[in-house]
N, C-alpha and C positions, 0 to 999 in steps of 0.2 A: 437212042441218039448216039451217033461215034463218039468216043472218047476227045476230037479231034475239035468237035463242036464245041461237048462239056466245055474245055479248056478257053475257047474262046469268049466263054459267057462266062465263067468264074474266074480268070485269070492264073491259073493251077496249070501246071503240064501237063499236055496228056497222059504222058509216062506217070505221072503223080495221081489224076485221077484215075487210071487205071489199075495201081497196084490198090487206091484206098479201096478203090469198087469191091476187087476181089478178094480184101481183107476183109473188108466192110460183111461180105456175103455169106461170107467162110464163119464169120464169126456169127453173124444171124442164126444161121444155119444150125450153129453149138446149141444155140440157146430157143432152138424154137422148143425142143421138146420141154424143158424146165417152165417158159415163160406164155406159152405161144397153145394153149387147146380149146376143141372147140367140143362146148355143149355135147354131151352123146345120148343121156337120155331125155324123156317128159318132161322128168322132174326138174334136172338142172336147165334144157332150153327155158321154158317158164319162172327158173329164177332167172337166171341173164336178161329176159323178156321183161320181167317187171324193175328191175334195176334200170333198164334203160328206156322205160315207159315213163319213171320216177323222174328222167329229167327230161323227157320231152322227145325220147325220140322211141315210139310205140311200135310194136315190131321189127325192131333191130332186136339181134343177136349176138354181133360184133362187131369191132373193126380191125382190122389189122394193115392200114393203107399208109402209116407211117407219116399224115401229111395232119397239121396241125393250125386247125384254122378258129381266128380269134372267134370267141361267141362276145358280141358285147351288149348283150339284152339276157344274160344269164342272172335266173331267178335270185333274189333275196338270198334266201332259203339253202341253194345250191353253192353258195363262193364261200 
C-alpha cells in the first residue's frame, strides 16, 4: 500500500509514515537475529510442535505475522 493511502486511513503524513516504516524495518531487522529463529533440528521442531498443540493449535511451528488477534474462548487453563 503507498504511503500516500497509509496516511489517509491513519491520519499521519505520509512523510511520517514513511520515515516510521523504514525505522520500524531497520530496527526489526537488529533484532531478528537475537529474538526472531526458527526450529532447525527434530528435536526442537517437535518441542515448538507440542507447545503449540498445548494450546490448540497442532502442527504450527510458529508465527512471526506480527498481527494480534483477540482469542475470546481461551482455555481456563491457558489465561
Amino acid at each position: 500500500v503507498p504511503f500516500d493511502e497509509v496516511a489517509e486511513h491513519n491520519g499521519i503524513s505520509e512523510k511520517t509514515n514513511q520515515v516510521f516504516f523504514h525505522k520500524f524495518c531497520a530496527k526489526m531487522a537488529g533484532l531478528y537475529d537475537r529474538w526472531i529463529r526458527v526450529p532447525e533440528t527434530a528435536t526442537e521442531i517437535a518441542k515448538v510442535c507440542a507447545l503449540y498443540a498445548k494450546r490448540g493449535f497442532p502442527g504450527c511451528v510458529g508465527s512471526v505475522d506480527c498481527v494480534h488477534i483477540p482469542w475470546d474462548r481461551v482455555p481456563a487453563m491457558l489465561r
